[in-house]
NUPA-558468 format. One record per atom (N, C-alpha, C): x, y, z; residue in three letters. Coordinates in steps of 0.1 Angstrom, whole numbers, plus 2048, in hexadecimal, padded with zeros to 3 digits. Atoms other than C-alpha are relative to their C-alpha. Layout:
% residues N
X|Y|Z|ala
...
% end
This chain:
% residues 251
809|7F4|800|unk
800|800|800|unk
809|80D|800|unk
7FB|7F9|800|unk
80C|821|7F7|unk
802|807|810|unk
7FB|7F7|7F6|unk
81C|835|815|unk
7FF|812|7FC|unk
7FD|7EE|805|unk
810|85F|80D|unk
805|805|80B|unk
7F7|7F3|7F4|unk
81F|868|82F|unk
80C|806|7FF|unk
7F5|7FF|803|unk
842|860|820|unk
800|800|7F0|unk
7FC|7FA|80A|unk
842|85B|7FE|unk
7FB|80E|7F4|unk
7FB|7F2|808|unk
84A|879|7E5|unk
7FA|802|7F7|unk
80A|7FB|809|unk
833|889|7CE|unk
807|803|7ED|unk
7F4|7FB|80E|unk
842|890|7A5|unk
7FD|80D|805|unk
7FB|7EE|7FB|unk
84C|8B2|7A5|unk
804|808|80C|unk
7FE|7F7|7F7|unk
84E|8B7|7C9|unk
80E|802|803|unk
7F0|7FC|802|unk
874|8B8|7CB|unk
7FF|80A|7FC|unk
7FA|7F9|808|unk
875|8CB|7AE|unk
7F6|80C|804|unk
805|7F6|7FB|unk
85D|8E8|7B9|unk
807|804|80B|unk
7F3|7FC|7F2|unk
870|8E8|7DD|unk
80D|805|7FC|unk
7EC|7FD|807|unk
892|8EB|7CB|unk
7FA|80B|7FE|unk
802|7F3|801|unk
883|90A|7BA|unk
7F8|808|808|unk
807|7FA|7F6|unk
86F|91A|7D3|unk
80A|807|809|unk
7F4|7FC|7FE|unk
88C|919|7E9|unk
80C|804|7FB|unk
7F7|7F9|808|unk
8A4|927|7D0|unk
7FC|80F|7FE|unk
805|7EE|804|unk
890|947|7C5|unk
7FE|809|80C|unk
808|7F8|7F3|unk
885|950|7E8|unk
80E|804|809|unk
7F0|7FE|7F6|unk
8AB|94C|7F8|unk
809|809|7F7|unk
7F6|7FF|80A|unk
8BE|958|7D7|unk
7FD|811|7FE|unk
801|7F1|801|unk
8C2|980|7D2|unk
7FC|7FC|7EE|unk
805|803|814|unk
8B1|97E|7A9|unk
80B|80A|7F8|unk
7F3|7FF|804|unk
8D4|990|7A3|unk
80A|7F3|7FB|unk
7F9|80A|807|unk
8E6|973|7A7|unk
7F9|7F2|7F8|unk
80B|809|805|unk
8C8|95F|794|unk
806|804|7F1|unk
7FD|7FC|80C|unk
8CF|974|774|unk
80F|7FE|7FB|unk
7F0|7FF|803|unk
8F7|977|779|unk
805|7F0|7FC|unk
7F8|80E|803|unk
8F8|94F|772|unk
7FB|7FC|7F5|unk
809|805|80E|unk
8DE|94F|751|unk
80C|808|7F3|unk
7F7|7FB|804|unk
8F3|951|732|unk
7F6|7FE|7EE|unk
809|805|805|unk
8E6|94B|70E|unk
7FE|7F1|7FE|unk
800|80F|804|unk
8ED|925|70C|unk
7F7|7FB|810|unk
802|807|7F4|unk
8DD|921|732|unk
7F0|80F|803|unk
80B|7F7|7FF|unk
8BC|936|72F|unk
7F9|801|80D|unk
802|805|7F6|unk
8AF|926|74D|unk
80A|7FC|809|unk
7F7|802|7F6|unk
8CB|926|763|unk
7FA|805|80E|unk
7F9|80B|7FE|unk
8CC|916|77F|unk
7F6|7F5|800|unk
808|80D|803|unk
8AA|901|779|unk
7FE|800|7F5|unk
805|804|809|unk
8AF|8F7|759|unk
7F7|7EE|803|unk
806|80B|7FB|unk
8A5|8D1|765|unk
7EF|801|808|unk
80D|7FC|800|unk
888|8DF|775|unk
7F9|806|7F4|unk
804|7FA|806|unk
87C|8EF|759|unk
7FD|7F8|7F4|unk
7FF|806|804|unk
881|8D6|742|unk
7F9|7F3|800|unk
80B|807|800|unk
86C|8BB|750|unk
7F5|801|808|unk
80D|7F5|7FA|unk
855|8D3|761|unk
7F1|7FA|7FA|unk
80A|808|802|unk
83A|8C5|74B|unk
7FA|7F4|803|unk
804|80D|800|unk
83C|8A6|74C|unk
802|800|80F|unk
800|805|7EB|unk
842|8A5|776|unk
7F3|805|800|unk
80F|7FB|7FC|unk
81F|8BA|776|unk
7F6|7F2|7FA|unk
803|805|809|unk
813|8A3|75E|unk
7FE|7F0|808|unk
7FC|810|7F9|unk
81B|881|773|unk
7FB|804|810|unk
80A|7FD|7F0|unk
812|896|798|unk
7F3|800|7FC|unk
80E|803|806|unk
7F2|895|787|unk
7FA|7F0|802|unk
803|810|7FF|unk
7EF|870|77F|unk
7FF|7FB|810|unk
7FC|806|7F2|unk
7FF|869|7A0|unk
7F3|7FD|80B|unk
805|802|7FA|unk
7E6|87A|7B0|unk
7F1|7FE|800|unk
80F|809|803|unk
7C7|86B|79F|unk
802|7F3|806|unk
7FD|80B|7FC|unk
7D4|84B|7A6|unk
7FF|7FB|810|unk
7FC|804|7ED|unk
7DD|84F|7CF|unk
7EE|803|805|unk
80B|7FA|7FB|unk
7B7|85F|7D0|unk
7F9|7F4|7FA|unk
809|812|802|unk
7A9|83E|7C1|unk
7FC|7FB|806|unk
7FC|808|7F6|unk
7B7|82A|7D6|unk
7FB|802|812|unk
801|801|7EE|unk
7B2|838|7F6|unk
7F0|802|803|unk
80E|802|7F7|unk
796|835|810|unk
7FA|812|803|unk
802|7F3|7FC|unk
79B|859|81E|unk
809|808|7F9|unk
7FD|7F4|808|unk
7A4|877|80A|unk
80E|80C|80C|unk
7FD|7F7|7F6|unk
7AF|889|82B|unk
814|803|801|unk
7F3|801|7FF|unk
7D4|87C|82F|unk
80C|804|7F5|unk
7FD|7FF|805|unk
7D8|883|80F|unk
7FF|810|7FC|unk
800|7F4|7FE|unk
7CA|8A8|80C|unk
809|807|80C|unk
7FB|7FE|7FB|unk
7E1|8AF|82B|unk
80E|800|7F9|unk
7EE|7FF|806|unk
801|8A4|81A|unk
802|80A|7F5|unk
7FB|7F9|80C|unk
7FD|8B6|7FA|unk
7FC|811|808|unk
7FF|7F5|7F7|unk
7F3|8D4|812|unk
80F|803|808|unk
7F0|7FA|7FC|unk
814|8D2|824|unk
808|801|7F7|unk
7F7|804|809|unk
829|8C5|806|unk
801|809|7F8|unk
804|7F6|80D|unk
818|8DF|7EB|unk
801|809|804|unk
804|7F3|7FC|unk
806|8F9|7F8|unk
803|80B|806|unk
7F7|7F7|7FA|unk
814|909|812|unk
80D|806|7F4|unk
7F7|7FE|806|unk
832|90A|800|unk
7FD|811|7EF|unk
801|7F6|80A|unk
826|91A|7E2|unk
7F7|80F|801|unk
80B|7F5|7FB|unk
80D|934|7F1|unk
812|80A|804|unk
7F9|7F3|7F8|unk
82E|945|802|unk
808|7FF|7F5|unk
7F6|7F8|80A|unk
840|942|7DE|unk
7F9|80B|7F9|unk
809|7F8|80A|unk
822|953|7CC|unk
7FD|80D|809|unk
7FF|7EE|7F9|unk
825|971|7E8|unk
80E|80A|7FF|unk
7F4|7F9|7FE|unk
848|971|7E5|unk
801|807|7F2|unk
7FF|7FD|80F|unk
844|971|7BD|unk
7FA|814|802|unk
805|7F6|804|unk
82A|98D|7C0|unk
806|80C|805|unk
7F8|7F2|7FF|unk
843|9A4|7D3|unk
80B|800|7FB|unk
7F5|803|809|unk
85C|99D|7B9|unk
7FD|801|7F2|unk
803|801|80D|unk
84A|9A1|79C|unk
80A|80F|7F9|unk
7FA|7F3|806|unk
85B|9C5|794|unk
80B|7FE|7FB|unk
7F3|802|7FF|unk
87E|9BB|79B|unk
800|7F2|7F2|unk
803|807|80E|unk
878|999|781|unk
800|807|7F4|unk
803|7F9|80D|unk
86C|9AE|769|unk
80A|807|7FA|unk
7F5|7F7|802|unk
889|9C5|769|unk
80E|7F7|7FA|unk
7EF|80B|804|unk
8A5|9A8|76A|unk
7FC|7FC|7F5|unk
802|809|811|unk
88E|998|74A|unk
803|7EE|806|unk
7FF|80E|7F5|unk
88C|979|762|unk
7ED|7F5|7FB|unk
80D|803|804|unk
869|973|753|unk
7FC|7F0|7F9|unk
7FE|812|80B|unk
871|955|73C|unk
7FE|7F7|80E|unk
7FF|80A|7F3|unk
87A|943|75E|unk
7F4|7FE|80A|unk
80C|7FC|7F8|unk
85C|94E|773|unk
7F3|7FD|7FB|unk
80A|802|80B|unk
844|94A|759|unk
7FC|7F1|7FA|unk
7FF|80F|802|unk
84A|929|751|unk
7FE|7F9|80E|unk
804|806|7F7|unk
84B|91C|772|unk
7F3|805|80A|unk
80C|7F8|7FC|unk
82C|932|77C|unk
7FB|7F3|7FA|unk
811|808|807|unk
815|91D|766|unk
804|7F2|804|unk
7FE|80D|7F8|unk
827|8FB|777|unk
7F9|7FF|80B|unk
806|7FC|7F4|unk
81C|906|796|unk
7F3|7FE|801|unk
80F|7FA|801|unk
7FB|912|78D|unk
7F8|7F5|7FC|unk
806|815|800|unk
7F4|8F0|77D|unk
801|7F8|809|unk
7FD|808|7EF|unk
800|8DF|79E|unk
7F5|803|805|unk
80B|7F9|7F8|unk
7E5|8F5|7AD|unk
7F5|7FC|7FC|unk
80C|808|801|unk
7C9|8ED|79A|unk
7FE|7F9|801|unk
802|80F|7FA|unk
7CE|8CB|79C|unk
7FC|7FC|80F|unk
804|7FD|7F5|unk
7CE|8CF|7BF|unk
7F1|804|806|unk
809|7F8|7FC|unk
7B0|8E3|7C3|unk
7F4|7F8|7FA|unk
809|806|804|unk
79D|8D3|7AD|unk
7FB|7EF|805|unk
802|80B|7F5|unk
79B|8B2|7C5|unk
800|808|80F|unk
801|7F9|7F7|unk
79D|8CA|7E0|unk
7FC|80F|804|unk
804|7F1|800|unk
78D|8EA|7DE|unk
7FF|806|80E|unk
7FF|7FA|7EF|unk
78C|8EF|807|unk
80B|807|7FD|unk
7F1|7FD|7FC|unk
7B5|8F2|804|unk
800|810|7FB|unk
7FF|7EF|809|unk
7AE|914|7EF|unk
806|80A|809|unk
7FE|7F4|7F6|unk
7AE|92B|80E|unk
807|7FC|80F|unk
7F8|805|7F2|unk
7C4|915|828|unk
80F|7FD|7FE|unk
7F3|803|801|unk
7E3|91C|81D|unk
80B|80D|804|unk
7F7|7EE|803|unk
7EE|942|81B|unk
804|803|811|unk
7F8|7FD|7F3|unk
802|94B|83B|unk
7FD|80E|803|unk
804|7F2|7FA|unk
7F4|96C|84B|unk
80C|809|7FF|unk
7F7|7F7|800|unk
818|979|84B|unk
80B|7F4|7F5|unk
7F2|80B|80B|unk
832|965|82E|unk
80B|803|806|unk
7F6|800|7F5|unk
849|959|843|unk
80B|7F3|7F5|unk
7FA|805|80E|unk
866|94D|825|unk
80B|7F3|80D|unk
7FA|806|801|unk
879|93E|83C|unk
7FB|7F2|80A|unk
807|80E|800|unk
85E|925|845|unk
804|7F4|7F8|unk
7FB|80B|80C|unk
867|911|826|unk
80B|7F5|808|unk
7FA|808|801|unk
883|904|834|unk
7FE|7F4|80E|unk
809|80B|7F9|unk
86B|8F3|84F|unk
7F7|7F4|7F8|unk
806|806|809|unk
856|8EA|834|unk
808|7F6|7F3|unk
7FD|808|80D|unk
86F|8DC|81C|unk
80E|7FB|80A|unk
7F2|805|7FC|unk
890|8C6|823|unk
80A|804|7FD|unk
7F7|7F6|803|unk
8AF|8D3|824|unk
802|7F8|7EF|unk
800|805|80F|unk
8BA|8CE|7FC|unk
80C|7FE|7FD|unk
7F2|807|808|unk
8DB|8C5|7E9|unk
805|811|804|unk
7FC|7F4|804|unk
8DD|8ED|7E2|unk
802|806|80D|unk
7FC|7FD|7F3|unk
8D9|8F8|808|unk
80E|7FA|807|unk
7F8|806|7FB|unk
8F4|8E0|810|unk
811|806|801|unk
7F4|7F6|805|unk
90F|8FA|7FF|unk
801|811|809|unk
802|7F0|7FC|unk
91B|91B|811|unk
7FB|80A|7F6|unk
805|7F2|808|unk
916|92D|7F1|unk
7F7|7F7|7F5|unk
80C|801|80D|unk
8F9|921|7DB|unk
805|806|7F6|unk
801|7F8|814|unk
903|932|7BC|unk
810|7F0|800|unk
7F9|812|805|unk
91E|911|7BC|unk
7F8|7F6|7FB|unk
808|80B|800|unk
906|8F8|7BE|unk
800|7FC|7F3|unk
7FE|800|80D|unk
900|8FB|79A|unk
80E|7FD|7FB|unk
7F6|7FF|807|unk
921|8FE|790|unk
807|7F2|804|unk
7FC|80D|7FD|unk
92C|8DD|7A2|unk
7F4|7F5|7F7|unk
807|80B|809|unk
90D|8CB|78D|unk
806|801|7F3|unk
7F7|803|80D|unk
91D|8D4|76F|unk
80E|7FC|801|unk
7F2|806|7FC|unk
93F|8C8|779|unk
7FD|7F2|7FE|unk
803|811|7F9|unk
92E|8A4|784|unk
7F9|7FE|7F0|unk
80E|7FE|80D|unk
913|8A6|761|unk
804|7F1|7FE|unk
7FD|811|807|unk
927|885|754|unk
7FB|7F4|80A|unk
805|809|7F4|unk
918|872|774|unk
7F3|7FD|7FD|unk
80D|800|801|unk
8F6|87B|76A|unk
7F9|7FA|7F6|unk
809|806|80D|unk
8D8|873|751|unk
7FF|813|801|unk
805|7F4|801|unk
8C6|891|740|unk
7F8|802|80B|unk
80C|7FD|7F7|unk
8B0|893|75E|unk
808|803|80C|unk
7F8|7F7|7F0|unk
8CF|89D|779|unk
7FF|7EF|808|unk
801|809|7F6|unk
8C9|877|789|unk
80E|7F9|7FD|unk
7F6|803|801|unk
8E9|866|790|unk
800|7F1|7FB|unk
806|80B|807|unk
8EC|849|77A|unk
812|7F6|802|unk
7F7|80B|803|unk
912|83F|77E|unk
803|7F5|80B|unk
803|80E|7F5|unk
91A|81C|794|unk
80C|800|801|unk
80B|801|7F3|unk
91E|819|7B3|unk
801|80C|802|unk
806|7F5|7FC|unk
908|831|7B5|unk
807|80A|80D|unk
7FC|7F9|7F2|unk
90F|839|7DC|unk
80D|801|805|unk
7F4|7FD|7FC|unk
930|834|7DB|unk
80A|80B|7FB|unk
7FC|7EF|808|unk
938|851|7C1|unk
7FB|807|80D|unk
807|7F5|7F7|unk
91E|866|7D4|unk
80A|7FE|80A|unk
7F7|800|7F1|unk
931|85F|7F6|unk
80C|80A|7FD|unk
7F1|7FB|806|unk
953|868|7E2|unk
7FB|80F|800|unk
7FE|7F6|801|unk
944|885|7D6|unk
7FD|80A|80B|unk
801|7F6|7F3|unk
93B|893|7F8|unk
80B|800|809|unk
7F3|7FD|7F7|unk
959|88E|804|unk
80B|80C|7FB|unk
7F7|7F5|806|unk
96C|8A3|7ED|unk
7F6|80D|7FD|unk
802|7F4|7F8|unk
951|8BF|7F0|unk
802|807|80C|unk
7FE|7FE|7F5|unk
954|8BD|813|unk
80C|801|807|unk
7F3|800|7FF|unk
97A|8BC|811|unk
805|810|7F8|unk
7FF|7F7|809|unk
978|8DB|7F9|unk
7FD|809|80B|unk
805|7F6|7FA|unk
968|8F0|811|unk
7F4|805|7FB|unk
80A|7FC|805|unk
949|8F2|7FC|unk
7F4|7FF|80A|unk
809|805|7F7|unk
933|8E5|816|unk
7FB|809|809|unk
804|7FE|7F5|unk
922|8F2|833|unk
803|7F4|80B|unk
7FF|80A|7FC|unk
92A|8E1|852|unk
7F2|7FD|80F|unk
80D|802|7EE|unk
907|8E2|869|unk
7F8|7F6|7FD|unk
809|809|806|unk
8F8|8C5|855|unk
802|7F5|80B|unk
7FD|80F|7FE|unk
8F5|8A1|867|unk
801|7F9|7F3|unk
804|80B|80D|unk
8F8|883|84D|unk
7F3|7FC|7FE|unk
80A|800|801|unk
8D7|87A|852|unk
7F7|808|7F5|unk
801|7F0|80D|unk
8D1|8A1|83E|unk
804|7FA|7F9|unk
7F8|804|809|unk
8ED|89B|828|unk
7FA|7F3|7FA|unk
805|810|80A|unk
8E1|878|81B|unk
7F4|803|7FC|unk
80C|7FE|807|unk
8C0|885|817|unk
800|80C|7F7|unk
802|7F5|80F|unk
8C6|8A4|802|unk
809|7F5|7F4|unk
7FB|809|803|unk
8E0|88B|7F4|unk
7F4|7F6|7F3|unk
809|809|802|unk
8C3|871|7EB|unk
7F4|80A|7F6|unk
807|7FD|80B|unk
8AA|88A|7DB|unk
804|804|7F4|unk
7F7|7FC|801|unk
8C1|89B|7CB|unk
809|7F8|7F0|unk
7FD|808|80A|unk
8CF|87E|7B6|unk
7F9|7F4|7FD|unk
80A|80B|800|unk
8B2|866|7B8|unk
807|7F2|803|unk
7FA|806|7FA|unk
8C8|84F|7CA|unk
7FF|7FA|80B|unk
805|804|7F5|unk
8C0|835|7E8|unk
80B|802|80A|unk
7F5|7FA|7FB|unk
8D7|84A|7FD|unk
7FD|801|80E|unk
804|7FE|7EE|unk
8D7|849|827|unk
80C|803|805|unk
7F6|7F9|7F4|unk
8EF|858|845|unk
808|7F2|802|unk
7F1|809|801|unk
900|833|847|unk
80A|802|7F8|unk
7F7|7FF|80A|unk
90F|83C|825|unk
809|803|807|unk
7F4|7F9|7F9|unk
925|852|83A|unk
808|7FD|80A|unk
7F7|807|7F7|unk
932|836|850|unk
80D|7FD|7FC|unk
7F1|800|806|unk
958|833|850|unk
802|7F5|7F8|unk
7F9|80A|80D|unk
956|813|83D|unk
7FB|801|7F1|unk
807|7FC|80C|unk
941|81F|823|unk
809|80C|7FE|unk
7F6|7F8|805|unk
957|83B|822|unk
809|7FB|7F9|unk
7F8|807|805|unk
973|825|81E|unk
801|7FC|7F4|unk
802|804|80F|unk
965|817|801|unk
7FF|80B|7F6|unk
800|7F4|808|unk
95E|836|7F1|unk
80E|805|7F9|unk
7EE|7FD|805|unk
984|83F|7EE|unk
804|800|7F5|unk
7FD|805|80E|unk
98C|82D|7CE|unk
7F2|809|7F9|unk
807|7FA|80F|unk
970|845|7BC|unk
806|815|804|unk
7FE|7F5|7FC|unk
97E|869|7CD|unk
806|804|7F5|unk
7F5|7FA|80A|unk
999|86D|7B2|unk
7F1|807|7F5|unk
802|7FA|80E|unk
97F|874|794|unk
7F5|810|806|unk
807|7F1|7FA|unk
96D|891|7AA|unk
80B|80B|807|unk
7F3|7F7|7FC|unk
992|89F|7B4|unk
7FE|80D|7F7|unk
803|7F7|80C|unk
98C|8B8|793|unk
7F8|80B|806|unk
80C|7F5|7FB|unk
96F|8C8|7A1|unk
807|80C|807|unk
7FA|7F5|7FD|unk
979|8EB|7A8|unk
7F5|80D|7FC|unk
809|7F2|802|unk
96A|90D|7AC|unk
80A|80E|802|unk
7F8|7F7|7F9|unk
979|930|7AD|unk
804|805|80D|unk
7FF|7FF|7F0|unk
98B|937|7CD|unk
7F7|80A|805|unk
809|7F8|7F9|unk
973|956|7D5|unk
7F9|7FB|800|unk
80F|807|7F7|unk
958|93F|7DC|unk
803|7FA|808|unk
% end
């Protein structure tokens, strides 16, 4: 029987990832990383299968509403998971609309506006109560990070890397950013070692965090044992091909 308490909705990662990027990120340094080959910089991946994730959270959630007895546990989750969340980006949006417009940030905004907004009707339209039980009397941004788990990108002192280390790793990946090369966990391990050897890191995370931004992140069956010394151990033999990775020293 399906579990909605724990498992993960399509798209919701990928709305969280952006949600918490636009709302933490000054839309200076949003612009200063878009070039003409990277239109959508830094969610091109979001952006790209933006459809089709709305498109499948749909299915999904015809399907879990079939099935179930009560509707209730399931209107709760997509209330904490969804809504919330997006009610305090669509306040943040609306006092940002000026500044967007100015940077020409619109392509990005616009596009994932109508993601969203489809997320919502779907929503709404199995749930029309949730309409007016979401909006926070005061938008409090840095709720989200109650609301959402810490992510791959929070895990960096400076976010505007984050990116720049995915393109470094790309040959690891599929077109969809999931890590596809084997053993899986034992790269990943490697490669957090030599982040976290670099100084790229933050260091207030437990492993527990870490393996779970880790795990969404690269759609990888990733947990806080990884990070036991003998699993470390093993990791070793894959450190050399992430030694490369490098960023300018002023970050």
């Amino acid at each position: 029987m399906e579990n909605n308490d724990t498992e993960s909705w399509k798209f919701e990662f990928e709305l969280r990832q952006f949600v918490d990027r636009v709302t933490r990120w000054p839309l200076t340094a949003l612009k200063a990383g878009i070039t003409a080959d990277t239109p959508f910089w830094p969610f091109h991946y979001i952006i790209e299968y933006g459809r089709e994730n709305v498109d499948l959270f749909s299915i999904q959630l015809r399907t879990r509403l079939t099935k179930a007895e009560n509707w209730k546990p399931i209107a709760i989750d997509l209330q904490d998971r969804f809504l919330v969340g997006i009610n305090i980006y669509f306040d943040w949006y609306n006092k940002n609309k000026t500044a967007i417009n100015d940077l020409e940030l619109n392509h990005i905004f616009d596009t994932m506006n109508s993601f969203i907004e489809s997320t919502e009707k779907e929503i709404y339209k199995y749930f029309p109560e949730l309409k007016n039980n979401n909006k926070p009397l005061v938008a409090d941004y840095s709720k989200l990070s109650k609301i959402n788990e810490v992510t791959f990108l929070m895990l960096f002192k400076n976010p505007l890397n984050e990116p720049k280390i995915m393109e470094q790793i790309s040959e690891f990946l599929n077109d969809k950013g999931e890590w596809t090369t084997e053993p899986k966990v034992r790269h990943l391990v490697a490669l957090f070692e030599v982040l976290k050897t670099k100084g790229y890191l933050k260091t207030i995370y437990s492993n527990p965090t870490i393996a779970s931004a880790f795990k969404n992140k690269f759609k990888v069956d990733f947990v806080a044992k990884n990070f036991q010394p003998t699993q470390r151990k093993e990791a070793l033999d894959y450190i050399e091909q992430f030694n490369s990775i490098g960023l300018p020293k002023f970050n």
